[in-house]
C-alpha positions as CSV (number, residue, x, y, z in Angstrom):
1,X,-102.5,84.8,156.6
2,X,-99.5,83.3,158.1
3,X,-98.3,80.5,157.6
4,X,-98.3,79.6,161.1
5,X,-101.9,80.0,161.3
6,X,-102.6,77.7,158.5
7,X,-100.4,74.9,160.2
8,X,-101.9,75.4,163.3
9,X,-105.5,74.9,161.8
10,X,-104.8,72.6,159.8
11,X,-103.6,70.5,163.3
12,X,-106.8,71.5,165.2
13,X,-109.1,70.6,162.2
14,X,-107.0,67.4,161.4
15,X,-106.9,66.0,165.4
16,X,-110.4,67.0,165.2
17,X,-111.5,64.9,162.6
18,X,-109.4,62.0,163.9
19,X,-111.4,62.3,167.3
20,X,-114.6,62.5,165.5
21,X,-114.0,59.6,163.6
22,X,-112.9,57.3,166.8
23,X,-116.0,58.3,168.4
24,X,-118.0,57.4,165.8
25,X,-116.4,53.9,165.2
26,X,-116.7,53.7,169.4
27,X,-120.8,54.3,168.4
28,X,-121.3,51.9,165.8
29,X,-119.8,49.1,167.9
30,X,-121.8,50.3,170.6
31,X,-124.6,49.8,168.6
32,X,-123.2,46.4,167.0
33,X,-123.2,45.2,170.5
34,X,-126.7,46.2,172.1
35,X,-127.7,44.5,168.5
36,X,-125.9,41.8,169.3
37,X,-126.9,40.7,173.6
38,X,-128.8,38.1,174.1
39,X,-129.7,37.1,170.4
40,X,-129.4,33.8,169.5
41,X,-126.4,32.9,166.9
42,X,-127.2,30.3,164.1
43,X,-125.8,26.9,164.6
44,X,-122.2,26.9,162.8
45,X,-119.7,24.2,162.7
46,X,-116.2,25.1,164.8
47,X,-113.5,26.4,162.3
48,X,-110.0,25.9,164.1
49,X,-110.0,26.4,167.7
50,X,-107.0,27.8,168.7
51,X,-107.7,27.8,172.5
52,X,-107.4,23.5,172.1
53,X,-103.6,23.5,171.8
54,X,-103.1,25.7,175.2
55,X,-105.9,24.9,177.6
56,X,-103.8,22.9,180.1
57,X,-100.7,25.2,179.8
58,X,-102.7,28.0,181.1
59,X,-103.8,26.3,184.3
60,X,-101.1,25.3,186.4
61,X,-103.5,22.8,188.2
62,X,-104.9,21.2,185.2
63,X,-104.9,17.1,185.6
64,X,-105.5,15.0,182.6
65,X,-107.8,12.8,185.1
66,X,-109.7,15.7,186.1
67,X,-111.1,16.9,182.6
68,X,-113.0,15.3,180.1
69,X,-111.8,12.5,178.1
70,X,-111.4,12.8,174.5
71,X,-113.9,10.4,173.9
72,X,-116.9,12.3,176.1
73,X,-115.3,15.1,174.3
74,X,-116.2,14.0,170.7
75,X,-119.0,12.1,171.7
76,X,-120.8,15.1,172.9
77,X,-119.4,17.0,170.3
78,X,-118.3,19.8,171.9
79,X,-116.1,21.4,169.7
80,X,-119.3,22.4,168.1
81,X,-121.1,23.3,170.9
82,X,-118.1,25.6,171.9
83,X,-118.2,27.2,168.7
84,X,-122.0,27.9,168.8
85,X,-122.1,29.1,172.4
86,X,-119.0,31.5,172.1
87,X,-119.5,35.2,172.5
88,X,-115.9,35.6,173.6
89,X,-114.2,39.0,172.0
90,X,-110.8,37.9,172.6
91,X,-108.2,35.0,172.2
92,X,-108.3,35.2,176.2
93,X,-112.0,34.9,176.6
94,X,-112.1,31.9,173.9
95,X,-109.5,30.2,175.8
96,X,-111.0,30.7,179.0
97,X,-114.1,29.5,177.4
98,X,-112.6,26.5,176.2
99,X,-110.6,25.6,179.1
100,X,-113.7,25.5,181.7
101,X,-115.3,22.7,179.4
102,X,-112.7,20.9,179.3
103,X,-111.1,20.8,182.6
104,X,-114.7,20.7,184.0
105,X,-113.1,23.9,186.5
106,X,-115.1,24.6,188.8
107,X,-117.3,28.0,187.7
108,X,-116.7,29.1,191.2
109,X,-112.6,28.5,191.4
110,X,-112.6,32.3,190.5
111,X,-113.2,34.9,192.3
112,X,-116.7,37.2,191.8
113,X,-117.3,35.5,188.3
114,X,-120.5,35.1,188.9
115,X,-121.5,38.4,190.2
116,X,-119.7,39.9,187.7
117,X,-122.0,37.7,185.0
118,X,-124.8,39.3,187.1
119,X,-123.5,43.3,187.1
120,X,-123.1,42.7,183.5
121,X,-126.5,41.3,182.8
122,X,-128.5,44.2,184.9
123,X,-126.1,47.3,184.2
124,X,-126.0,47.4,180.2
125,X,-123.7,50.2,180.2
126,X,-121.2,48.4,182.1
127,X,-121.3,45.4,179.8
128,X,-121.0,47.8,176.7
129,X,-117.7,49.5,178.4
130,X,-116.0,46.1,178.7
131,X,-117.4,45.1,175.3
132,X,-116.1,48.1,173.9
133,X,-112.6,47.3,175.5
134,X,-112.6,43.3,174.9
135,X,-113.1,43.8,171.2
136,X,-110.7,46.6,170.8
137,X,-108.0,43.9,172.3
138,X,-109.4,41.2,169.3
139,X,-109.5,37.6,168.8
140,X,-105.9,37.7,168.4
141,X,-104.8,38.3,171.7
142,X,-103.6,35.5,173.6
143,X,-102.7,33.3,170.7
144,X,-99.0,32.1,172.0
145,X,-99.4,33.7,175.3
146,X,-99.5,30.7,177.8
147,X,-95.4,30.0,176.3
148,X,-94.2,33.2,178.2
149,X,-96.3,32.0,181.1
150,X,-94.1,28.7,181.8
151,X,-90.8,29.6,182.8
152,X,-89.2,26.5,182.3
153,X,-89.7,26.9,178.5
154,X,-87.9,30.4,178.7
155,X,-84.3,28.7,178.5
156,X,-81.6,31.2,179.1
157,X,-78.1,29.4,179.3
158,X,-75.1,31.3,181.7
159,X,-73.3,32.5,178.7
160,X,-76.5,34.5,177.6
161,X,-75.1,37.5,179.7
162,X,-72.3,37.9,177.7
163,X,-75.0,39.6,175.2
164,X,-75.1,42.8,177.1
165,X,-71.4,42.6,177.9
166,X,-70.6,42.5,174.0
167,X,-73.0,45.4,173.1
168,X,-71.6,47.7,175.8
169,X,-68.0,46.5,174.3
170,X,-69.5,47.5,170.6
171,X,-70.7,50.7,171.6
172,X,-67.3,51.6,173.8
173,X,-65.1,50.1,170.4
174,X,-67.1,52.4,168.1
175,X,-66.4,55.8,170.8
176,X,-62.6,55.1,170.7
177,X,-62.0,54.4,167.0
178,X,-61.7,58.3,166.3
179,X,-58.6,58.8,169.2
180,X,-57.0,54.8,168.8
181,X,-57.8,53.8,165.5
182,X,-56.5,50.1,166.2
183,X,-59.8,49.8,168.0
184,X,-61.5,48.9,164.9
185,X,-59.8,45.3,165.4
186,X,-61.8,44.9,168.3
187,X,-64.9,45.9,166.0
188,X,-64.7,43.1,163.6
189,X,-63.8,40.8,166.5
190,X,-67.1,41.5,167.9
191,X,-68.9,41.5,164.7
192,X,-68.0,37.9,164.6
193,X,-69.2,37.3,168.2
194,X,-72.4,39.1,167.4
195,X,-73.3,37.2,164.4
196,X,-72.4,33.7,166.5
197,X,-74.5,35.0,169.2
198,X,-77.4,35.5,166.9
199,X,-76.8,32.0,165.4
200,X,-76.6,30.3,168.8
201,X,-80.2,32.3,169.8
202,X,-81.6,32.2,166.3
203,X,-84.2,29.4,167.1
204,X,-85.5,30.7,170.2
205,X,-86.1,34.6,169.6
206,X,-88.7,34.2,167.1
207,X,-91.0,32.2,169.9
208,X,-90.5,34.6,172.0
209,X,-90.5,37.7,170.9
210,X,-93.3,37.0,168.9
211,X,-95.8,36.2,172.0
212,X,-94.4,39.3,174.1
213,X,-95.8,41.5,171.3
214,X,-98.9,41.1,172.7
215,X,-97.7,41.9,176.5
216,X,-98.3,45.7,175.3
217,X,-101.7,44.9,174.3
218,X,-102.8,42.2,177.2
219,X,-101.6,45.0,180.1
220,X,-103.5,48.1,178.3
221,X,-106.5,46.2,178.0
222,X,-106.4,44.8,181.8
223,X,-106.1,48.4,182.7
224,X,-108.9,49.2,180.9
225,X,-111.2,46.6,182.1
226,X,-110.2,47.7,185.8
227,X,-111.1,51.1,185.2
228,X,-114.3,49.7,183.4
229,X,-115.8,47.0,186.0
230,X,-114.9,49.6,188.4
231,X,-114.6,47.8,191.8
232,X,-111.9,47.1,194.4
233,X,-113.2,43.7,195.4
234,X,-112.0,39.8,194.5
235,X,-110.0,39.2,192.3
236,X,-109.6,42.6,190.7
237,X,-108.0,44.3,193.7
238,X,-105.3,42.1,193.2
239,X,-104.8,42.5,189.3
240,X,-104.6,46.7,189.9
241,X,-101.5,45.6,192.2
242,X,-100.3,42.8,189.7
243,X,-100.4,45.4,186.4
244,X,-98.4,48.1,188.6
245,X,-95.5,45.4,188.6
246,X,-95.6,44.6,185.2
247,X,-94.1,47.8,184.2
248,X,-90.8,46.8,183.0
249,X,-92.0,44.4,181.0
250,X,-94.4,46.6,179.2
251,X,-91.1,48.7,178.6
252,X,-89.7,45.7,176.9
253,X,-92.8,44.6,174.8
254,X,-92.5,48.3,173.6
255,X,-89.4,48.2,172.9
256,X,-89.7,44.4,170.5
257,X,-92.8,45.6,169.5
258,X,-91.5,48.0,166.5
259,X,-91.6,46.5,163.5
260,X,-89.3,48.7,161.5
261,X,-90.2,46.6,158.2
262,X,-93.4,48.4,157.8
263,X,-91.5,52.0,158.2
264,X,-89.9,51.3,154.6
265,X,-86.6,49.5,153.2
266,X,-84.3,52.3,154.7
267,X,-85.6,52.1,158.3
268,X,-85.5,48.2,157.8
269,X,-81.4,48.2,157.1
270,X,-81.3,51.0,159.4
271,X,-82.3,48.8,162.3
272,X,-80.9,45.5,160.6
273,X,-77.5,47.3,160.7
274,X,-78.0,47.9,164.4
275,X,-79.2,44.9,165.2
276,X,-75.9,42.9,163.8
277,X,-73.8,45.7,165.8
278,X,-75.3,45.3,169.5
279,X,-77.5,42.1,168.6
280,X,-80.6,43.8,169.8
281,X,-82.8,40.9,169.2
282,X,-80.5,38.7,171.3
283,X,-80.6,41.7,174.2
284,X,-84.5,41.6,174.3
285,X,-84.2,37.7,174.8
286,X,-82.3,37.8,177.8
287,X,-84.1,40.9,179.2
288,X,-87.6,40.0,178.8
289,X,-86.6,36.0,180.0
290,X,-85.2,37.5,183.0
291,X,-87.9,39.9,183.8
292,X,-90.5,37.3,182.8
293,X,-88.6,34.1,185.3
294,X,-89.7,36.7,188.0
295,X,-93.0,38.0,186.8
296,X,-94.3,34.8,184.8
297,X,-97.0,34.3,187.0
298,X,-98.5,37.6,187.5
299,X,-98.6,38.0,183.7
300,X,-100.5,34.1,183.6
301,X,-103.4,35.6,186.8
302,X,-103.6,38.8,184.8
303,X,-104.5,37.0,181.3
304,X,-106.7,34.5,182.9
305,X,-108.6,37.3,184.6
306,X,-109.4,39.2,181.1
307,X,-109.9,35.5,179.9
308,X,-112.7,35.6,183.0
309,X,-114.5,38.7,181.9
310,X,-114.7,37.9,178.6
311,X,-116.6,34.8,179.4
312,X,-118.2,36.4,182.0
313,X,-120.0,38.8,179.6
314,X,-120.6,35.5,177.2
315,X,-122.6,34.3,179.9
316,X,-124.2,36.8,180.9
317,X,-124.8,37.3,177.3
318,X,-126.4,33.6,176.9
319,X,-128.5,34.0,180.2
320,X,-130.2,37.1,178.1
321,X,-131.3,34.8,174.9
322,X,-135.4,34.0,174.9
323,X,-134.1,30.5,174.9
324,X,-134.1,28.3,178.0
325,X,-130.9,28.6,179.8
326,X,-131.4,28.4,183.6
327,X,-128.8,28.3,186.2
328,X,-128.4,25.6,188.4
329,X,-130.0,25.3,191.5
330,X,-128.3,22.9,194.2
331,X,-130.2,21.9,196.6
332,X,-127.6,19.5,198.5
333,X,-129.3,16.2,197.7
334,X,-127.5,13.4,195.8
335,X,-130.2,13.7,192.3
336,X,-130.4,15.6,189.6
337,X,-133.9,16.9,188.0
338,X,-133.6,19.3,184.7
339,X,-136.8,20.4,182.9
340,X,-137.0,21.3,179.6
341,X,-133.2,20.5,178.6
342,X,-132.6,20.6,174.9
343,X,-129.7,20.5,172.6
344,X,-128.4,23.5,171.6
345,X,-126.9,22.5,168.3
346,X,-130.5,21.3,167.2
347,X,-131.9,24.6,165.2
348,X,-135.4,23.5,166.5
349,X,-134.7,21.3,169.2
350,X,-137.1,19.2,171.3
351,X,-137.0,20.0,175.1
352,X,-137.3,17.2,177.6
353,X,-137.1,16.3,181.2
354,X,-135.0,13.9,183.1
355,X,-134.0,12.3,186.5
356,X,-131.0,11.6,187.5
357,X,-130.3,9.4,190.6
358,X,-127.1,7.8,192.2
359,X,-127.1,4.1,191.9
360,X,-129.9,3.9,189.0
361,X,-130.2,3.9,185.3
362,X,-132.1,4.6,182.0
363,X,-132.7,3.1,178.9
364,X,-133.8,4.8,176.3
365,X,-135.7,3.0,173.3
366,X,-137.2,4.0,170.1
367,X,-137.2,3.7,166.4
368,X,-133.7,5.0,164.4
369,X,-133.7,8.2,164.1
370,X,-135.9,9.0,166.6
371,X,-133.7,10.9,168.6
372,X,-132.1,8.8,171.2
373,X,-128.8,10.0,170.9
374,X,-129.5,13.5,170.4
375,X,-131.2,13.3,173.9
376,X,-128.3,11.5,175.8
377,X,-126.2,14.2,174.6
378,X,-128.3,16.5,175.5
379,X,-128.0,15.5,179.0
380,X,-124.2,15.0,179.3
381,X,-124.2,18.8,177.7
382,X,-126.0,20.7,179.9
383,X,-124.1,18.4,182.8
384,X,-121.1,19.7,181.3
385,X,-122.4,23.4,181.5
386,X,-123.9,23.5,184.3
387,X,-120.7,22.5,185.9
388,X,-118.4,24.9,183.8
389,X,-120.1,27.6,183.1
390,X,-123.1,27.8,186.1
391,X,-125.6,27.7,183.1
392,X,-126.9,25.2,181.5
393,X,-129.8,24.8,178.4
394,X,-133.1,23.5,180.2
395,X,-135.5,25.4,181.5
396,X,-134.4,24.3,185.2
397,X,-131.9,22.4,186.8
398,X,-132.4,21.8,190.6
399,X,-130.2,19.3,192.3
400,X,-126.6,18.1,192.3
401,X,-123.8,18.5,189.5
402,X,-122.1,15.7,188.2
403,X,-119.3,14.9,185.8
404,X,-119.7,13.0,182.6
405,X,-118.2,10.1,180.8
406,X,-119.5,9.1,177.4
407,X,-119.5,5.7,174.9
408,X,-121.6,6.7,171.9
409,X,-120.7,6.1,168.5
410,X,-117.5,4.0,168.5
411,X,-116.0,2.6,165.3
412,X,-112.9,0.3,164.9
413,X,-109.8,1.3,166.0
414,X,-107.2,0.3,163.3
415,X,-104.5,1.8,164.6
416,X,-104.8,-0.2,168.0
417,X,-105.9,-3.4,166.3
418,X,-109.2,-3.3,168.2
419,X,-112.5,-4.2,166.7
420,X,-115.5,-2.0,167.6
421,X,-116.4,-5.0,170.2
422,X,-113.3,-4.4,172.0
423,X,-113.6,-0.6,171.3
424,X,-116.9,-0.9,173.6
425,X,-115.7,-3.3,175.9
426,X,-112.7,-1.3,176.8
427,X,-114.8,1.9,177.2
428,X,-117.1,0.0,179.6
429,X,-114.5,-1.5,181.6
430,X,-113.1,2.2,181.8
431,X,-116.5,3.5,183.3
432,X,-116.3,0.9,185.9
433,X,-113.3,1.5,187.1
434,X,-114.3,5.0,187.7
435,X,-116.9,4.0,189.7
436,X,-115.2,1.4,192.1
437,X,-111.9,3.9,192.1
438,X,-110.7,3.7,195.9
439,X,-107.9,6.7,195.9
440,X,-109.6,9.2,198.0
441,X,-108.6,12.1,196.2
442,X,-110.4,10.6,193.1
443,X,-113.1,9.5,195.0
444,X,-114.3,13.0,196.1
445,X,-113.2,14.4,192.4
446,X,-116.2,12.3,190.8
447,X,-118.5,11.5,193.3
448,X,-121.0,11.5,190.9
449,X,-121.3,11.2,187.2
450,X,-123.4,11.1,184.1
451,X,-122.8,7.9,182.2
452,X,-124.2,8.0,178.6
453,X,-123.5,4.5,177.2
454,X,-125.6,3.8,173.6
455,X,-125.4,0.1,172.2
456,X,-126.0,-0.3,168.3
């Protein structure tokens, strides 16, 4: 038999296997995710969430004054309620996730989200095609993407130019050493100015480069998802458009994507070599900070869109669990009234109703532990959710949506010098002031609100 032959089977039989192995990994996490819809997951308590540190930076918008406050925050505890509600695939979607609690963003401020949470929860393939795609990405992107999203944090001084100048000068000292030998002078002259160079741009290549790694990665998936949700309307007309222009920076991220450590130790001084001769790192700084200046924020509406269908198919995802979750129905009055709302870090909670009216208020009494704070959370939860996310856990919600501000469970503050008296004094005096606030703008932003005060 000739050899030939032998090679060329050996190809087929090999890509064969290597195709047959891909689609059975593709039908195992198929099958990991039809297991997986609409089951409830155990209550866990958050590990590190990641998406904390960047949830303003990816929203342009964000205000301080229009989010929660860090004490409603940790009074309601939603770190943990993040981490038990989160069905997110990718570092996008958990951000996303993350960032519509806390900036209480409207679950309408993007475009189709909720029809898309609806195509995914009646068409199962579609949601296992975007599943499929969204976990092939992983958690990990979007860690360190909202840096290459501001462009005032991409500094890139005048004399950053010079970089391409010296490497052409390099390359046209190395052609001319053969025919005018002196020209090796020049060489070591630029050496010097190469090594300065990477010196001068040694502290901001690493935070860089690092995060347009992922720009690969982030535009393959987008692509993907398009092709997957398959439909020309909202939003996603517009991200077909926005990926087409990001073409010369996925040429870029390919290009400081190689990691020439993992080919071996000779590859490594191979390209270390290079990189001292035409200071490639330094290159890739100013060509990717040029490119990104001008396309910064098409690459910020493309992630937050993948960061949308991920939590899109979360929702979708919750609204399929036996468990009450119930979307909110507004029925353009001033009150609230939610059925059956329960606390969805309680493994066997208790569901109960409540009424919520402008103007009025509630107190809650009974025995310690009997449950009193669990059920003022409760409330200021699914107020949170039902804002954010358009889903909330009760059995029915019908009425308006409010904000929330919280004063449970203060302690002294040592650091301020305040007693827990104070603590609470200051908190209600905060509350107040929201209430009598006569700036319009902040007027109409918290029209109505959810206080949930407790007194020891």
């Amino acid at each position: 038999m000739s050899p030939i032959v032998v090679i060329v089977a050996v190809l087929i039989i090999g890509g064969g296997g290597i195709m047959a192995h891909a689609r059975w990994r593709q039908r195992k996490l198929v099958e990991r995710l039809r297991s997986e819809w609409g089951v409830p997951q155990p209550v866990r308590r958050p590990a590190a969430i990641d998406a904390a540190e960047s949830w303003r930076e990816l929203d342009e918008a964000s205000d301080q004054a229009a989010g929660l406050d860090d004490r409603t925050w940790l009074d309601l505890d939603l770190d943990a309620v993040v981490s038990s509600i989160d069905r997110t695939h990718t570092g996008l979607g958990q951000q996303a996730l993350y960032r519509r609690l806390r900036s209480t963003l409207s679950w309408n401020a993007a475009d189709g989200i909720e029809q898309l949470v609806g195509r995914f929860g009646a068409d199962a393939s579609l949601r296992e095609s975007a599943g499929v795609v969204l976990h092939m990405a992983g958690p990990s992107l979007g860690r360190g993407l909202w840096i290459i999203t501001r462009p005032a944090l991409i500094r890139v001084r005048w004399w950053y130019w010079s970089f391409p100048v010296l490497a052409l000068g390099m390359l046209f000292s190395l052609m001319t050493i053969p025919f005018y030998p002196p020209a090796l002078i020049a060489v070591l002259v630029l050496l010097v100015l190469n090594l300065l160079a990477r010196m001068a741009t040694a502290w901001q290549v690493p935070g860089l480069l690092a995060p347009m790694r992922q720009m690969g990665a982030l535009i393959a998936t987008a692509e993907r998802l398009v092709g997957a949700v398959e439909t020309d309307q909202g939003e996603a007309g517009g991200i077909r458009t926005g990926i087409k222009s990001l073409a010369p920076l996925r040429r870029i991220a390919r290009w400081v994507s190689r990691d020439p450590f993992s080919s071996g130790e000779l590859v490594a001084g191979v390209w270390e070599y290079l990189n001292l001769m035409f200071i490639l790192d330094a290159n890739a700084l100013v060509l990717s900070a040029h490119e990104l200046r001008r396309q910064a924020p098409v690459v910020s509406r493309v992630a937050q869109w993948v960061g949308d269908v991920d939590v899109a198919l979360c929702v979708a995802s919750l609204r399929a669990e036996p468990r009450d979750w119930c979307i909110p129905v507004r029925t353009g009055g001033r009150n609230a009234e939610v059925a059956g709302v329960w606390h969805p870090l309680v493994e066997s909670p208790v569901a109960n109703d409540a009424e919520l009216y402008p103007g009025r208020g509630v107190i809650v009494t009974g025995a310690n532990m009997s449950g009193k704070s669990t059920y003022l959370r409760s409330i200021g939860i699914a107020a949170v959710l039902a804002r954010s996310l358009n889903t909330c856990p009760a059995s029915s919600w019908r009425g308006a949506l409010f904000g929330v501000r919280s004063l449970i469970g203060r302690d002294d503050d040592l650091s301020a010098g305040k007693s827990y008296y104070q603590v609470e004094a200051d908190g209600v005096v905060a509350m107040l002031s929201l209430i009598h606030i006569s700036e319009p703008t902040r007027l109409r932003r918290i029209s109505y609100a959810v206080f949930c005060v407790k007194k020891k």
